[in-house]
C-alpha positions in Angstrom: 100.2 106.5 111.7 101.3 110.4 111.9 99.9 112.8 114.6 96.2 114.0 113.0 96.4 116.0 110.0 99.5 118.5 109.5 100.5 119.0 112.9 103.6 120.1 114.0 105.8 118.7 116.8 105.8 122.4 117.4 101.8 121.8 118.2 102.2 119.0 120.6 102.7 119.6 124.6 106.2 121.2 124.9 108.0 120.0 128.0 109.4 123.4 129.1 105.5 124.5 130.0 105.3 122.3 132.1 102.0 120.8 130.8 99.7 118.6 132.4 100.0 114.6 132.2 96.8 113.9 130.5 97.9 116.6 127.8 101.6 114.1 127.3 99.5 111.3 127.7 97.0 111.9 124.9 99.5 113.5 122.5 101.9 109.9 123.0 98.5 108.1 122.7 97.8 110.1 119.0 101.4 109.5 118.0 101.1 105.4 117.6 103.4 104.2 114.7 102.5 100.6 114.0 104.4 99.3 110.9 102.0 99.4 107.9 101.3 96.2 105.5 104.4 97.5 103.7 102.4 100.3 102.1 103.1 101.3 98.2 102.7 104.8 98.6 106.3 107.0 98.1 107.4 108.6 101.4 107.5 112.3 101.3 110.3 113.9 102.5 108.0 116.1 104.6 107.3 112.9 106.2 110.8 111.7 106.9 111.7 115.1 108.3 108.6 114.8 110.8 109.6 111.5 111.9 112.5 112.7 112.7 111.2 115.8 114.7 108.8 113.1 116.4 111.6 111.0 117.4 113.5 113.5 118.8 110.8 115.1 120.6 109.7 111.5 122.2 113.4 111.3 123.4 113.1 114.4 125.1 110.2 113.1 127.1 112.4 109.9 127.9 115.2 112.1 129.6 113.5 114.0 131.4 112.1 113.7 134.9 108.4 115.2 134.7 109.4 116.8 138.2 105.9 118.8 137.8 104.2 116.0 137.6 104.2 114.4 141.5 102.5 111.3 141.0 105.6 109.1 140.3 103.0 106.1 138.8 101.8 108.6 136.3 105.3 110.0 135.5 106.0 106.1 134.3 103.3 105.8 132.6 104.5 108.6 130.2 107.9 107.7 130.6 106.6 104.2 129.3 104.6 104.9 126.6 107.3 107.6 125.2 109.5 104.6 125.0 107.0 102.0 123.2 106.6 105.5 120.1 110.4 105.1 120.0 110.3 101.4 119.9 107.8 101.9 117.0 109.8 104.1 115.0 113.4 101.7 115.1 112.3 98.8 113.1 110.5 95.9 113.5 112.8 93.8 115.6 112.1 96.5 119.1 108.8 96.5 118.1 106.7 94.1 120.2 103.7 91.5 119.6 101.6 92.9 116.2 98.7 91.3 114.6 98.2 93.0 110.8 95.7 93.2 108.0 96.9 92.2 104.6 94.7 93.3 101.5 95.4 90.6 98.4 94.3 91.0 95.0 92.6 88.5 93.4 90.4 87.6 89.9 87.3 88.3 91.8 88.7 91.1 93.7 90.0 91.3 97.1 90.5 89.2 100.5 91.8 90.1 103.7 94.6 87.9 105.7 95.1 89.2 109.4 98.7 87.9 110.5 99.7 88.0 114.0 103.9 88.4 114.4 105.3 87.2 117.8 107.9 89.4 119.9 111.3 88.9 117.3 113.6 86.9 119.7 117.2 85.8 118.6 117.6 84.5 115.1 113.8 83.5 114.7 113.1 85.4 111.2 110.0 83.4 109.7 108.3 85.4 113.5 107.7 88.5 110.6 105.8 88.8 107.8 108.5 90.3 105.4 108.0 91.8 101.8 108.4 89.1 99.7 105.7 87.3 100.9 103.3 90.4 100.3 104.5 91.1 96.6 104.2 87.6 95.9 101.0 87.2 97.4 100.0 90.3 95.2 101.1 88.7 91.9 99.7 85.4 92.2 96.4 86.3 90.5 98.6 87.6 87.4 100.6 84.6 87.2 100.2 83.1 84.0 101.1 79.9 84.8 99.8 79.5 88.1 96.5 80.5 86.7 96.5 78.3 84.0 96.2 75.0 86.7 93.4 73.4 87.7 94.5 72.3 90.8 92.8 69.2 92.0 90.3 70.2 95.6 89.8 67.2 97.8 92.3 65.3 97.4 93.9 62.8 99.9 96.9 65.4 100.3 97.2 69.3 99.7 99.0 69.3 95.7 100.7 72.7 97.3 103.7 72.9 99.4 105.2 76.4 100.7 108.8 75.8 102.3 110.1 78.5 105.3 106.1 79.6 105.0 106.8 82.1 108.0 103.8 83.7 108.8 102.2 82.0 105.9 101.0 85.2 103.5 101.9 83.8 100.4 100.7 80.2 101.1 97.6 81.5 102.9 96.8 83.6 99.6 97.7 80.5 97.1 95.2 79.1 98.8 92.4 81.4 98.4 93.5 82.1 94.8 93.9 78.9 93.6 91.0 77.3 95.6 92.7 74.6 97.0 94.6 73.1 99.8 97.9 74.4 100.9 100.9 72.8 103.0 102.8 75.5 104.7 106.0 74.3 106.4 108.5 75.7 108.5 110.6 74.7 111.5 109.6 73.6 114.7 110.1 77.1 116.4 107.6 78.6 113.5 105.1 76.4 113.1 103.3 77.3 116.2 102.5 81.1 115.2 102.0 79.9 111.5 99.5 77.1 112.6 97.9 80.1 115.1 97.1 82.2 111.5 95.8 79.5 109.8 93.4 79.3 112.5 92.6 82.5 112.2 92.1 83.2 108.8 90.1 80.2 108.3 86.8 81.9 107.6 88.4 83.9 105.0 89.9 80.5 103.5 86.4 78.6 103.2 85.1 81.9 101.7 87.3 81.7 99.0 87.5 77.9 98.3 90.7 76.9 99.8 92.0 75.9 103.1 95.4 75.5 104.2 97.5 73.0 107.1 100.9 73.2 108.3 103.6 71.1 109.4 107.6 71.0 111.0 110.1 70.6 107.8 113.8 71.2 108.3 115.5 71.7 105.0 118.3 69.5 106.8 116.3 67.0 106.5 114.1 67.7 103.3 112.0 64.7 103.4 110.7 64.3 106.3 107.7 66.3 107.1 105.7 66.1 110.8 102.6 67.4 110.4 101.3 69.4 113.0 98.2 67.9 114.8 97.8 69.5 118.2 98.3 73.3 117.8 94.5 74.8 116.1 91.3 73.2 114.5 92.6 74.4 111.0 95.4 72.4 111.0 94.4 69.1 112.7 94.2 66.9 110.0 90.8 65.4 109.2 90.5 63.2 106.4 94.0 64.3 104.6 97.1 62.9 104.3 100.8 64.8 104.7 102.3 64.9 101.0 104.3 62.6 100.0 107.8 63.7 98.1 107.7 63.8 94.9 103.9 64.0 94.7 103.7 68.3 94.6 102.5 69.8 91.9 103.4 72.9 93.2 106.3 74.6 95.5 106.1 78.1 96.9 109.0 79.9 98.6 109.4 83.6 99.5 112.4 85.5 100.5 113.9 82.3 101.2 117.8 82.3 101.2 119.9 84.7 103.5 122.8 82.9 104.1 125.1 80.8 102.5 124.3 77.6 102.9 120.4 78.1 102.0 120.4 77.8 98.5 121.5 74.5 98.2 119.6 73.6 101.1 116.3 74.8 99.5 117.1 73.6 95.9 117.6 70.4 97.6 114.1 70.3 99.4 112.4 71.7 96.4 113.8 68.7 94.3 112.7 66.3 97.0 108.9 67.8 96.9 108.0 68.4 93.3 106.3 65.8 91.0 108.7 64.9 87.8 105.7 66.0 85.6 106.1 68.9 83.2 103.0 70.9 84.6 104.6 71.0 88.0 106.4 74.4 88.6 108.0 75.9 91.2 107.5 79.8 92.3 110.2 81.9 93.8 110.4 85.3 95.2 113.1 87.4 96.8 114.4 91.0 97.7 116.5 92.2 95.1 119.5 93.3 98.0 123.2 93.8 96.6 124.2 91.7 99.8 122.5 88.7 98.8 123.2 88.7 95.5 125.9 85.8 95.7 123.3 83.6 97.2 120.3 84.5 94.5 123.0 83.7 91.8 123.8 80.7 93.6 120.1 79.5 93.6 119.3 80.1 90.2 122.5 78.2 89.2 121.6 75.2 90.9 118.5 75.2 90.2 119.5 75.5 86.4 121.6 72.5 87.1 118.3 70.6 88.4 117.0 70.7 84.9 114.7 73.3 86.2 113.9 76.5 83.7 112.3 79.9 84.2 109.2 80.1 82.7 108.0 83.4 83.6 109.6 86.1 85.7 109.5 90.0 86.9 110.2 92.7 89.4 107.7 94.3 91.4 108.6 97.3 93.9 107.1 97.6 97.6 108.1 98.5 100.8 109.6 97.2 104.1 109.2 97.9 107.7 111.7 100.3 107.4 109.5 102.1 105.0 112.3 101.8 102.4 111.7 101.1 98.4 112.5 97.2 97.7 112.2 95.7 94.6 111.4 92.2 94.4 112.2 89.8 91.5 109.5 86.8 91.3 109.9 83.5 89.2 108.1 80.5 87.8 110.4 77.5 87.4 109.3 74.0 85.6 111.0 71.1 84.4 113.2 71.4 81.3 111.9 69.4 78.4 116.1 67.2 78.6 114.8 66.8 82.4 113.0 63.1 81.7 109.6 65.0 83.7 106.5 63.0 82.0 103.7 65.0 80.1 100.5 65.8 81.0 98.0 63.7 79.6 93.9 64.0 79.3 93.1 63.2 83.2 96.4 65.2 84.6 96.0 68.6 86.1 96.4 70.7 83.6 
């Protein structure tokens, strides 16, 4: 958030008069910046030009040494809290440990998913919630197709599976929409934080008629699943058993491919999952980034070549942590009718 109404960094404590700690203090404490739920609204350009006057001003308070200020414990406080502003305002990956509220749409209105996102460490992307996940999550409840299912409840294993589920937005929200039960997967490093949100948002689940579990896939090794039994209540098993492959009626993935090697990787796991049935489908969003267009091209290619077909697509436009415009292309996949997938008859799901 911005300092209170239309302050100026002019407004706030300037350095050179030497003002007193609890004025820095309380000026730092006002200018908190924690990244939004990727927010819709356009960015001003009186907004950019203020961050950057905020920015610059919080680096002034880094560099200097508060020699008016003679308790040295106090001086790091400031000194400290200057620092975590500027951490706030350089992208997620300096930022620390978040927890945030997500508000999804849905045909009887609206639900809200808190996420928590770990300190980012190394290479460990599915620790952040990232776009894709929110404007799919949005779109669900518009989905055509999606809503057309009547997904079976209760059965003896979720009929959803969500591959590299991250912090689990869009499976969390499949299964509120949908009212049923969702499998989010993800590898071992993941699953801990993912299992920790399903926990969390289970009231907010059994409100809305759905409940979700997770479990350790590695796209490696597409068909094997170990479901996770130890980590929360909400994802200890009970009286369900993991999917089987082959036996999904539905596969979710979001933002899914960033290097080279992933779209065959995920083509391969999503062939390994889905039922042969020509009601199953498969739903796919991704940023719409000129650097990753050779892998999106890739992954729509081979999953062309899987006798899989779009069925229903578009673009919708949000934000990232960076507060930049994204647009992000989402798509329903099913089995060509020259794929050999069986029918639905009177008892299937549809």
């Amino acid at each position: 958030m911005s300092y209170p109404g239309s302050m100026s960094v002019l407004d706030l404590p300037q350095l050179y008069q030497r003002p007193p700690a609890d004025a820095i203090l309380a000026a730092l404490r006002s200018l908190e910046d924690i990244p939004t739920a990727f927010a819709d609204d356009a960015i001003p350009e009186s907004s950019k030009a203020h961050d950057q006057a905020v920015a610059a001003y919080l680096t002034r308070i880094v560099a200097s040494p508060l020699q008016w200020i003679e308790n040295e414990q106090v001086q790091e406080d400031i000194w400290q809290a200057a620092s975590q502003r500027l951490s706030e305002r350089s992208g997620r990956g300096a930022l620390g440990a978040i927890t945030r509220t997500f508000v999804v749409p849905s045909t009887k209105g609206q639900f809200e998913l808190q996420l928590h996102e770990p300190t980012l460490t190394g290479d460990m992307l599915g620790l952040k919630t990232w776009g894709s996940s929110f404007a799919l999550a949005k779109q669900l409840h518009l989905m055509r197709l999606g809503n057309e299912m009547k997904l079976a409840r209760h059965r003896e294993s979720p009929e959803v599976l969500e591959l590299g589920s991250g912090t689990g937005l869009a499976g969390l929200a499949a299964a509120c929409i949908w009212q049923t039960e969702v499998m989010l997967t993800d590898l071992g490093c993941i699953v801990g934080n993912l299992a920790r949100n399903i926990e969390a948002n289970q009231q907010v689940l059994l409100a809305n008629g759905g409940n979700a579990y997770c479990g350790r896939l590695d796209w490696e090794h597409a068909d094997v699943l170990h479901a996770e039994e130890d980590n929360a209540a909400a994802c200890k098993w009970r009286d369900l058993q993991p999917p089987k492959p082959g036996d999904v009626t539905v596969v979710i993935a979001s933002d899914p491919v960033y290097m080279p090697e992933h779209p065959r990787l995920l083509v391969e796991a999503i062939v390994t999952w889905l039922c042969k049935a020509m009601h199953a489908i498969v739903i796919i969003a991704y940023p719409l980034r000129p650097q990753y267009a050779a892998q999106i091209e890739d992954l729509r290619s081979l999953l062309r070549e899987k006798a899989l077909v779009v069925q229903e697509e578009g673009v919708v436009s949000g934000r990232d942590d960076w507060k930049d415009q994204v647009d992000h292309s989402w798509s329903v996949w099913g089995w060509a009718k020259s794929s050999g997938a069986e029918k639905a008859g009177e008892d299937d799901s549809i």
